[in-house]
HTML snippet that shows the backbone in 3Dmol.js (N, CA, C, O; Angstrom):
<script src="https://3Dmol.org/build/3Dmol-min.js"></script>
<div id="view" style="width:600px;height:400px;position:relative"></div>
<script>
const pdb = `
ATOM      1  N   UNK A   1     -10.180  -4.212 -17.427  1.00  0.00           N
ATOM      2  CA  UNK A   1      -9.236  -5.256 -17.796  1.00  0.00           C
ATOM      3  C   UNK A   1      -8.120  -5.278 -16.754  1.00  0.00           C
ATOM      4  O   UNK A   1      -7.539  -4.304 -16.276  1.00  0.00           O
ATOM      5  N   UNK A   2      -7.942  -6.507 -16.506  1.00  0.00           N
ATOM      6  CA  UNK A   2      -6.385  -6.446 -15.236  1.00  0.00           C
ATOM      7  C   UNK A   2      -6.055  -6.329 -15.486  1.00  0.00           C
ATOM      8  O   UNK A   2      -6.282  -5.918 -16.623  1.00  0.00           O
ATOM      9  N   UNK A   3      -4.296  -6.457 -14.816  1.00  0.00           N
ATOM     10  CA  UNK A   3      -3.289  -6.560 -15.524  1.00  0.00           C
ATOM     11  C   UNK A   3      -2.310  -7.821 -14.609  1.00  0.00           C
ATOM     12  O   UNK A   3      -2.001  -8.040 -13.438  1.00  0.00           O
ATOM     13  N   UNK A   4      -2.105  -8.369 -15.811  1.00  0.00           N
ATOM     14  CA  UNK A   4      -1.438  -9.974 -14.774  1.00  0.00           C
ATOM     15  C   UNK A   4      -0.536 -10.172 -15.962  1.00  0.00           C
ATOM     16  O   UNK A   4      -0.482  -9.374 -16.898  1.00  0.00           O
ATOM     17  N   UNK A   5       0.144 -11.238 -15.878  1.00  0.00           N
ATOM     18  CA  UNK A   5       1.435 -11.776 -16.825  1.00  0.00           C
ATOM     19  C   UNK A   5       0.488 -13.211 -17.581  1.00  0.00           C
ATOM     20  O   UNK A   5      -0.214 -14.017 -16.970  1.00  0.00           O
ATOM     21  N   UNK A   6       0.742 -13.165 -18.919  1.00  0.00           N
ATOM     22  CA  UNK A   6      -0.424 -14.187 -19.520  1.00  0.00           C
ATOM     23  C   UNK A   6       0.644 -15.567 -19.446  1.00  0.00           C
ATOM     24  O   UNK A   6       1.873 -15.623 -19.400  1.00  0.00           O
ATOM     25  N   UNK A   7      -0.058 -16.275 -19.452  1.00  0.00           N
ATOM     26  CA  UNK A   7       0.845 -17.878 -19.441  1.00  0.00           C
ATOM     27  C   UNK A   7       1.224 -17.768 -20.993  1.00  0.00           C
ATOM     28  O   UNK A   7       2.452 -17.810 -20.916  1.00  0.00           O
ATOM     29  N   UNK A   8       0.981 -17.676 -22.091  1.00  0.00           N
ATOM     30  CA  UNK A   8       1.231 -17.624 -23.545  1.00  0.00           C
ATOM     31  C   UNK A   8       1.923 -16.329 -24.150  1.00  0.00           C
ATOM     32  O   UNK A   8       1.371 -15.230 -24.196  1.00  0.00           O
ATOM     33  N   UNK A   9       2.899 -16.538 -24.500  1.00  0.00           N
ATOM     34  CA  UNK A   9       3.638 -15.226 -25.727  1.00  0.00           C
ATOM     35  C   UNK A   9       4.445 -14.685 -24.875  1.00  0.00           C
ATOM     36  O   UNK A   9       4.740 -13.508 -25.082  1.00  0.00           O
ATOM     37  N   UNK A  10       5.086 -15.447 -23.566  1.00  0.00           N
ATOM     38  CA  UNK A  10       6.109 -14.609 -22.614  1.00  0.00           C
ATOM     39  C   UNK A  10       7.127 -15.101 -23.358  1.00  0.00           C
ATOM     40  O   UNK A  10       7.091 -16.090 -24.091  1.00  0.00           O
ATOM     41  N   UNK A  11       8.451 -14.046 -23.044  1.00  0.00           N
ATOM     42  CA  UNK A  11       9.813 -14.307 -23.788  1.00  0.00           C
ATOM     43  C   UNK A  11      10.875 -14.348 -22.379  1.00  0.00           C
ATOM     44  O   UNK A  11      11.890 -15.042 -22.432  1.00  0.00           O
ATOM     45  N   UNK A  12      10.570 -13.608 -21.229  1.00  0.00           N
ATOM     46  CA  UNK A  12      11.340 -14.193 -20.250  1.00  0.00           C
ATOM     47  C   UNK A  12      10.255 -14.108 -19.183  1.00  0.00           C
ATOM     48  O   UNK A  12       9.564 -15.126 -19.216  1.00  0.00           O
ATOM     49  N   UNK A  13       9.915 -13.342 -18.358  1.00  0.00           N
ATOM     50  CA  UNK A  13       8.383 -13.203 -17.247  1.00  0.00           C
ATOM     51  C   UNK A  13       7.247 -13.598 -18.103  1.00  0.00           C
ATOM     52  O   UNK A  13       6.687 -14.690 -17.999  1.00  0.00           O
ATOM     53  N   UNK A  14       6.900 -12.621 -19.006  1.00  0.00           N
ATOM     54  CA  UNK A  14       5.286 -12.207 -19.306  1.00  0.00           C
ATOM     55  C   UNK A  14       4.912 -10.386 -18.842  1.00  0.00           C
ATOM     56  O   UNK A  14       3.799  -9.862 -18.871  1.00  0.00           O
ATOM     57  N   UNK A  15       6.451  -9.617 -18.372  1.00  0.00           N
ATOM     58  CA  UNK A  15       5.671  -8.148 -18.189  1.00  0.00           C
ATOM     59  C   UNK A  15       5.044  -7.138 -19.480  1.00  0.00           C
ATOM     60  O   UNK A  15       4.041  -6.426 -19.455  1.00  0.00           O
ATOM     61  N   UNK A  16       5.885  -7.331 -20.435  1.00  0.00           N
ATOM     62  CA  UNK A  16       5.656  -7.093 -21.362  1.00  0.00           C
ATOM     63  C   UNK A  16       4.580  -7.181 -22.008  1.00  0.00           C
ATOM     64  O   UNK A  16       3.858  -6.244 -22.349  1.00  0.00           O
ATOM     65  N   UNK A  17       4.416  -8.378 -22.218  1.00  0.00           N
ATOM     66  CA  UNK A  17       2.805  -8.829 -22.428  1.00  0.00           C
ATOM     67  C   UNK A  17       2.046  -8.823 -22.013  1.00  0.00           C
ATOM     68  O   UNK A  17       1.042  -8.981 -22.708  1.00  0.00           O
ATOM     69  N   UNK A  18       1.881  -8.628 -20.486  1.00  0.00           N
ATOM     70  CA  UNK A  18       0.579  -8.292 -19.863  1.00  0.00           C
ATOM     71  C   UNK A  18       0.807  -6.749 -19.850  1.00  0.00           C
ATOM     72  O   UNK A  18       0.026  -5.939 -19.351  1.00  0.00           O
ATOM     73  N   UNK A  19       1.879  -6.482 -20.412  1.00  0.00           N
ATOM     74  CA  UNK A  19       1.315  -4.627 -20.339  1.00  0.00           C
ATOM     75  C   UNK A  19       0.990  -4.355 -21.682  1.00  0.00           C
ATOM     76  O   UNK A  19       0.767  -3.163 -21.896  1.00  0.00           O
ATOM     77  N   UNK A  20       0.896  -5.135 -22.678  1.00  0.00           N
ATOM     78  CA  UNK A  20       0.801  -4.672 -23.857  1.00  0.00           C
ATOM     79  C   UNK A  20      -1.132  -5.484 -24.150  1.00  0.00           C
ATOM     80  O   UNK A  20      -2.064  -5.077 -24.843  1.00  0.00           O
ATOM     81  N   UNK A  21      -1.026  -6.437 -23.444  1.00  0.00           N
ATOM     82  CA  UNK A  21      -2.341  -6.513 -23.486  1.00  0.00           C
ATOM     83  C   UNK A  21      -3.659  -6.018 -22.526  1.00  0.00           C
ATOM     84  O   UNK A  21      -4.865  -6.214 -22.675  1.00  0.00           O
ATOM     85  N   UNK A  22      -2.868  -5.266 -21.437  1.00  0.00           N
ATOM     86  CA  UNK A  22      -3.610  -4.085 -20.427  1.00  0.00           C
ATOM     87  C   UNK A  22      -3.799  -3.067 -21.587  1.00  0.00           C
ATOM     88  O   UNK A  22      -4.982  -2.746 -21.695  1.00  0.00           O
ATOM     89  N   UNK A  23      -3.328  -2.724 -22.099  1.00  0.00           N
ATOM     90  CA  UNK A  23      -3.614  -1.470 -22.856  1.00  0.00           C
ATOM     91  C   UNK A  23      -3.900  -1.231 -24.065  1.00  0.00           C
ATOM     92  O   UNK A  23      -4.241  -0.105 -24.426  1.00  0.00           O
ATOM     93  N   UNK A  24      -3.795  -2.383 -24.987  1.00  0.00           N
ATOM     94  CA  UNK A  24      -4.203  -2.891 -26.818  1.00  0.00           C
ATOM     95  C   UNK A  24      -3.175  -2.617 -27.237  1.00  0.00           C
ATOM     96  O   UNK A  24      -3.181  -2.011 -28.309  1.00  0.00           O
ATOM     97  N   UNK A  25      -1.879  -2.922 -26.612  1.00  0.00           N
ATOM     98  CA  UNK A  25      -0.627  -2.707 -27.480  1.00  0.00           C
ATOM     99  C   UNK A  25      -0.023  -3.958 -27.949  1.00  0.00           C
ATOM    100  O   UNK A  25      -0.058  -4.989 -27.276  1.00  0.00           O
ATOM    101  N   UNK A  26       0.820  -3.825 -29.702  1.00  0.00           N
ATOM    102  CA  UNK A  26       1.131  -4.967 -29.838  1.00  0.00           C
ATOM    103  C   UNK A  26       2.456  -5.342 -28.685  1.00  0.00           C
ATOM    104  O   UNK A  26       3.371  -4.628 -28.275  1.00  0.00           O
ATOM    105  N   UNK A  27       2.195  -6.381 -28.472  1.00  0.00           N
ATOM    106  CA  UNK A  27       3.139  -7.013 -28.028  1.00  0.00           C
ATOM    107  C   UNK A  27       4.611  -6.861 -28.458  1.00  0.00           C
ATOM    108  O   UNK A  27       5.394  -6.692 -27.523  1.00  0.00           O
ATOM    109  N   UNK A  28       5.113  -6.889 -29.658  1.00  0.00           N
ATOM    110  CA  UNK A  28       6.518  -6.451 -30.171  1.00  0.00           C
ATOM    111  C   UNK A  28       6.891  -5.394 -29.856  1.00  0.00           C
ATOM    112  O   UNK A  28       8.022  -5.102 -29.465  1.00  0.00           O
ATOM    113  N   UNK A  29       5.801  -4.568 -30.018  1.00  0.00           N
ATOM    114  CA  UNK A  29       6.323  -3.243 -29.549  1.00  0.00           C
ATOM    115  C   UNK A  29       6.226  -2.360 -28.151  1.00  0.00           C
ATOM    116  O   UNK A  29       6.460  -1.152 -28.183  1.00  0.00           O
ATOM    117  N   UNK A  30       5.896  -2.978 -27.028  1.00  0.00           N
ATOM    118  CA  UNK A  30       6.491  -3.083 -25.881  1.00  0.00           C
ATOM    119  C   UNK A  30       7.983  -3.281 -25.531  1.00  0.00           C
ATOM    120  O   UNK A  30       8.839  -2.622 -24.941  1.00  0.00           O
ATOM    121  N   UNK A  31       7.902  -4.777 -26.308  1.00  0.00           N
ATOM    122  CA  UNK A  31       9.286  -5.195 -26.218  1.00  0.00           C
ATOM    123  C   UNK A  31      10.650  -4.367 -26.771  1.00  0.00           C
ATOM    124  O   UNK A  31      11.747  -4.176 -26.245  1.00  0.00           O
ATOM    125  N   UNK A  32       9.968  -3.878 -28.338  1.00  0.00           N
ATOM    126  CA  UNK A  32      10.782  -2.953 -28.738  1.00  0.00           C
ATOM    127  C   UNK A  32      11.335  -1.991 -27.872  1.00  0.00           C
ATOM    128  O   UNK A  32      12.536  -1.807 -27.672  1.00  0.00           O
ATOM    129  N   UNK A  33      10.031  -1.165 -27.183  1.00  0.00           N
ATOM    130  CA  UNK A  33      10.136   0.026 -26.264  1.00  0.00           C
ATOM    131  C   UNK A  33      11.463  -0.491 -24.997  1.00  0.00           C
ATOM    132  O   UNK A  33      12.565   0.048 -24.901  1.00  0.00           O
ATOM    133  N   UNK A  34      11.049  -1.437 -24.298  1.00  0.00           N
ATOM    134  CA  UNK A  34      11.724  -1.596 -22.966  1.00  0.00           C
ATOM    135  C   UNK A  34      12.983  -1.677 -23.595  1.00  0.00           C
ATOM    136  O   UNK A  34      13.587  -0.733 -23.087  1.00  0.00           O
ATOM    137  N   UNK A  35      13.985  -2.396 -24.634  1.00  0.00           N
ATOM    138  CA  UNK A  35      14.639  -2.834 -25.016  1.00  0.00           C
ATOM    139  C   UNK A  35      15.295  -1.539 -25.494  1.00  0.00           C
ATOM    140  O   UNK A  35      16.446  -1.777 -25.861  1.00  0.00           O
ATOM    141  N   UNK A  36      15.024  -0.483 -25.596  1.00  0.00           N
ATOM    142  CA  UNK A  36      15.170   0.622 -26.515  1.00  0.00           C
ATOM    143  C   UNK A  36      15.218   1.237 -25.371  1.00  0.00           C
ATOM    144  O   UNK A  36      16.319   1.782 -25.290  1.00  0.00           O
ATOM    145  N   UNK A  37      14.352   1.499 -24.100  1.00  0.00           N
ATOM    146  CA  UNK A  37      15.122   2.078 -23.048  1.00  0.00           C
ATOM    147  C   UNK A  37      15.995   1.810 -22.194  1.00  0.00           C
ATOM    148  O   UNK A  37      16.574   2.572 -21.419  1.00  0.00           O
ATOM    149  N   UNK A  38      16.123   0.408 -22.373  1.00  0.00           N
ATOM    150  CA  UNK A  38      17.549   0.190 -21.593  1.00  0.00           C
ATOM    151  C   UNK A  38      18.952   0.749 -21.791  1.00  0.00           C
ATOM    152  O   UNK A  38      19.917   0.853 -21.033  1.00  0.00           O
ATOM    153  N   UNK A  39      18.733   1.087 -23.110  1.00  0.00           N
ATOM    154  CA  UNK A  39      19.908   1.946 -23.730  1.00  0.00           C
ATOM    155  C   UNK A  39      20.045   3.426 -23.139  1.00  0.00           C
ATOM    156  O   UNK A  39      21.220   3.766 -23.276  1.00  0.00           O
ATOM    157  N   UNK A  40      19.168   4.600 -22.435  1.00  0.00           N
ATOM    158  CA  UNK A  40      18.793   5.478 -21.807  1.00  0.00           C
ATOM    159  C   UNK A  40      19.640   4.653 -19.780  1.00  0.00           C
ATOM    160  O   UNK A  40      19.896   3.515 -19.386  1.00  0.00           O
ATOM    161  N   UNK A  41      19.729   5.804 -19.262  1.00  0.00           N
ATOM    162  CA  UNK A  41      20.275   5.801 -17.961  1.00  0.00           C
ATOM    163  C   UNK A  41      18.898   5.981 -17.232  1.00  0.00           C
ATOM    164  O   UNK A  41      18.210   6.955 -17.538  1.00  0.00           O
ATOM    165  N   UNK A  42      18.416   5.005 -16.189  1.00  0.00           N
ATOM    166  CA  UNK A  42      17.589   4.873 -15.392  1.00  0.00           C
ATOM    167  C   UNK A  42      17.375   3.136 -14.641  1.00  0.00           C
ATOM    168  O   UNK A  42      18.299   2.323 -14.615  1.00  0.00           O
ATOM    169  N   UNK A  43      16.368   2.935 -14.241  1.00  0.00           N
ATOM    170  CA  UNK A  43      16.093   1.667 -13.552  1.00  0.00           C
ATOM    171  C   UNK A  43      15.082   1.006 -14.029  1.00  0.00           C
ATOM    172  O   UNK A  43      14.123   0.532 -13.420  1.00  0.00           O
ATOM    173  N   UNK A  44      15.389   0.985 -15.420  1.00  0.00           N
ATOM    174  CA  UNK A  44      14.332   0.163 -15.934  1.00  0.00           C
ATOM    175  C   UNK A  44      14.095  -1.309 -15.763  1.00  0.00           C
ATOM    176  O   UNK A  44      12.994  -1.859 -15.774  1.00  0.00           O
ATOM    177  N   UNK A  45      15.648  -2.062 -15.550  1.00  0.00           N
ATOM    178  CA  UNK A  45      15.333  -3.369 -15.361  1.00  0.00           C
ATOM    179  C   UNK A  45      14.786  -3.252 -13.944  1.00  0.00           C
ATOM    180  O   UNK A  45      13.676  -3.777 -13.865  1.00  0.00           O
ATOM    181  N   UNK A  46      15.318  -2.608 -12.547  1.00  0.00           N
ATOM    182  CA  UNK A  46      14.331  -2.889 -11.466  1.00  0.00           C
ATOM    183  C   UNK A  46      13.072  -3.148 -11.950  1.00  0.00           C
ATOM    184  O   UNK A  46      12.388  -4.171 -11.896  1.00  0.00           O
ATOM    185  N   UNK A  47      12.828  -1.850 -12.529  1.00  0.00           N
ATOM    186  CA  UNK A  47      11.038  -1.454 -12.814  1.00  0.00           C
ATOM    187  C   UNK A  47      10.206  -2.868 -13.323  1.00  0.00           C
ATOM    188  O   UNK A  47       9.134  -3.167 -12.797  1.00  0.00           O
ATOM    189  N   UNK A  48      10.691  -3.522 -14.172  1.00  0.00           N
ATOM    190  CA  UNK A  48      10.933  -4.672 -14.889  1.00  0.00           C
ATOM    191  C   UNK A  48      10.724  -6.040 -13.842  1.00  0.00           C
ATOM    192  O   UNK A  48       9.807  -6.839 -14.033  1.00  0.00           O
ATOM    193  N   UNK A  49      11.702  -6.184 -12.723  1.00  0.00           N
ATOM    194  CA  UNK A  49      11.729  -7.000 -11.991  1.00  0.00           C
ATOM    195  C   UNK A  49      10.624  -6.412 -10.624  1.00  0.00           C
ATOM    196  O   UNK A  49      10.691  -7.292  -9.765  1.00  0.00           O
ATOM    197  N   UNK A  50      10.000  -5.673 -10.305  1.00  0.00           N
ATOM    198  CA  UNK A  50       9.373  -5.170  -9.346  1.00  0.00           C
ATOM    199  C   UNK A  50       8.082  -5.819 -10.017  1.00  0.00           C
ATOM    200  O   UNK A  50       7.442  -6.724  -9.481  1.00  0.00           O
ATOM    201  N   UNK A  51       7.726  -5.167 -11.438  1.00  0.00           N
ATOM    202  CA  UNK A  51       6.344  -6.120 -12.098  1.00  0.00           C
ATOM    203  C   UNK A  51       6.403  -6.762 -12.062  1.00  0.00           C
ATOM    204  O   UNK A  51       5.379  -7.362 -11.735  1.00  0.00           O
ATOM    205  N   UNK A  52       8.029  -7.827 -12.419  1.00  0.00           N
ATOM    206  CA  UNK A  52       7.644  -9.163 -12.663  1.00  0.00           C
ATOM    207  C   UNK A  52       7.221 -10.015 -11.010  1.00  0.00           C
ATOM    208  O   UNK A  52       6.467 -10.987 -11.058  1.00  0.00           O
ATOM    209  N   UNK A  53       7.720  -9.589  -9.788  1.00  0.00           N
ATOM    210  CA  UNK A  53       6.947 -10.063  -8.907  1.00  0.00           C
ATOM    211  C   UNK A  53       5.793  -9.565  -7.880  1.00  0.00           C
ATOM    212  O   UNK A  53       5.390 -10.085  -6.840  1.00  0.00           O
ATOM    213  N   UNK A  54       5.343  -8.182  -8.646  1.00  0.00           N
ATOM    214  CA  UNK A  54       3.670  -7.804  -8.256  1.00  0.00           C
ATOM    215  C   UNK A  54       2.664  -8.772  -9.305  1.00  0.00           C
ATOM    216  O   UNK A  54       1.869  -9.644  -8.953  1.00  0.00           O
ATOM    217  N   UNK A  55       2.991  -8.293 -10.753  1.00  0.00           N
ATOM    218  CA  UNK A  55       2.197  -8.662 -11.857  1.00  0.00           C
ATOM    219  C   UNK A  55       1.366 -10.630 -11.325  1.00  0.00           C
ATOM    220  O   UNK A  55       1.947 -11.714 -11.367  1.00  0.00           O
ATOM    221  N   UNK A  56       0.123 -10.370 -10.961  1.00  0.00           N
ATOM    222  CA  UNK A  56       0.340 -12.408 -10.918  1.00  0.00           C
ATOM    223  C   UNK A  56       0.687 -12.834 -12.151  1.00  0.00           C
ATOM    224  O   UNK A  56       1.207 -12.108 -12.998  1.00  0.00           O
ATOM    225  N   UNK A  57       0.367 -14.238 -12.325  1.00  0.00           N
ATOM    226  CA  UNK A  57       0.094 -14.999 -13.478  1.00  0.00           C
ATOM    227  C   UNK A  57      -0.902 -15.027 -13.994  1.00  0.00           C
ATOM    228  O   UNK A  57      -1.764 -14.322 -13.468  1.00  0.00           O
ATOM    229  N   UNK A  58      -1.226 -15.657 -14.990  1.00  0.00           N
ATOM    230  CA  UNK A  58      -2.661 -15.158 -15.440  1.00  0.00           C
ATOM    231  C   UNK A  58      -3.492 -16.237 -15.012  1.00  0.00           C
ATOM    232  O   UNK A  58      -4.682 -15.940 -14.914  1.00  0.00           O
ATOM    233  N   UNK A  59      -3.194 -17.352 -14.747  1.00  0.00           N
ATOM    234  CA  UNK A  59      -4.264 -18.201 -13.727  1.00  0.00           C
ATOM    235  C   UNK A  59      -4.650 -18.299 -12.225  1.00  0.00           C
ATOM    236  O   UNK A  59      -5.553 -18.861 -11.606  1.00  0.00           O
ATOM    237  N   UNK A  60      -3.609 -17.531 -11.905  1.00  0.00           N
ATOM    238  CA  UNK A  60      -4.316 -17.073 -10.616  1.00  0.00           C
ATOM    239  C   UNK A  60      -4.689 -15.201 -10.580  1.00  0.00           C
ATOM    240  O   UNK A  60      -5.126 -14.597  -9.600  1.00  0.00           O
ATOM    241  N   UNK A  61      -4.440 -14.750 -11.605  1.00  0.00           N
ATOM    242  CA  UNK A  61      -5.417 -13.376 -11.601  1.00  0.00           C
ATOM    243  C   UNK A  61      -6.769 -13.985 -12.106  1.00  0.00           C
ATOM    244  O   UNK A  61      -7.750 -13.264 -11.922  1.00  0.00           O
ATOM    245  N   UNK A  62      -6.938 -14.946 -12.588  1.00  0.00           N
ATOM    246  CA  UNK A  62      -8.984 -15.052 -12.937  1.00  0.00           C
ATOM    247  C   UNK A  62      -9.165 -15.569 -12.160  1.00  0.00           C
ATOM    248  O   UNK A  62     -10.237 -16.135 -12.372  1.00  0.00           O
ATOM    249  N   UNK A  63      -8.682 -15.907 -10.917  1.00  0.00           N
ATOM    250  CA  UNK A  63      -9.531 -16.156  -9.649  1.00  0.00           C
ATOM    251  C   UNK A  63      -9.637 -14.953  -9.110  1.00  0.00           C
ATOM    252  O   UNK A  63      -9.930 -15.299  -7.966  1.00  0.00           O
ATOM    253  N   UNK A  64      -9.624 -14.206  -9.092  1.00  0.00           N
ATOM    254  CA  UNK A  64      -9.824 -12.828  -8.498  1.00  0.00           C
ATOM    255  C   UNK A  64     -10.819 -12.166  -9.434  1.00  0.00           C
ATOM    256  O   UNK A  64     -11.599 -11.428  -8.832  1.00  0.00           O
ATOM    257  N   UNK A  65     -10.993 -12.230 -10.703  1.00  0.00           N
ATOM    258  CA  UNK A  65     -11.803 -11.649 -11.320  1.00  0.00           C
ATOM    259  C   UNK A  65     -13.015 -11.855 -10.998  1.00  0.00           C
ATOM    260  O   UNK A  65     -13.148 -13.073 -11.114  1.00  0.00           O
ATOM    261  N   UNK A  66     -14.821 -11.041 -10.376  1.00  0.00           N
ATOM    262  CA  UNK A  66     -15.379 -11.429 -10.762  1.00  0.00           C
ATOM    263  C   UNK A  66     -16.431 -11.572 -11.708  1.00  0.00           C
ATOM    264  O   UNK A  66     -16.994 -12.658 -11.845  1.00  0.00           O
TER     265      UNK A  66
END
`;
const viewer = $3Dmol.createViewer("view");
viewer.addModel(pdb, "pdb");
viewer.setStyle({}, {cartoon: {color: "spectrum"}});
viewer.zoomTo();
viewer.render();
</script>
């Protein structure tokens, strides 16, 4: 399974959601998680913004799929 940002169920990118659907996680609770570590000292929003411009979109990751 890839991992790309889905066009459907994004709330600001789509990282969230394509990491929660890379791995069978619900979706809320990704969000929960990131949201819950921002409160912790580190670089999570980089981390955040680095996916959001590796991660593709999800219509141009199924051109790559074959």
């Amino acid at each position: 399974m890839a991992l790309y940002r889905p066009r459907e169920g994004r709330m600001v990118a789509g990282v969230c959601a394509g990491l929660a659907h890379r791995f069978g996680l619900s979706v809320g609770l990704v969000r929960l998680l990131f949201v819950l570590s921002v409160i912790l000292p580190g670089s999570q929003v980089l981390v955040y913004v680095i996916l959001w411009l590796l991660m593709p979109n999800e219509d141009r990751a199924s051109y790559h799929v074959a």
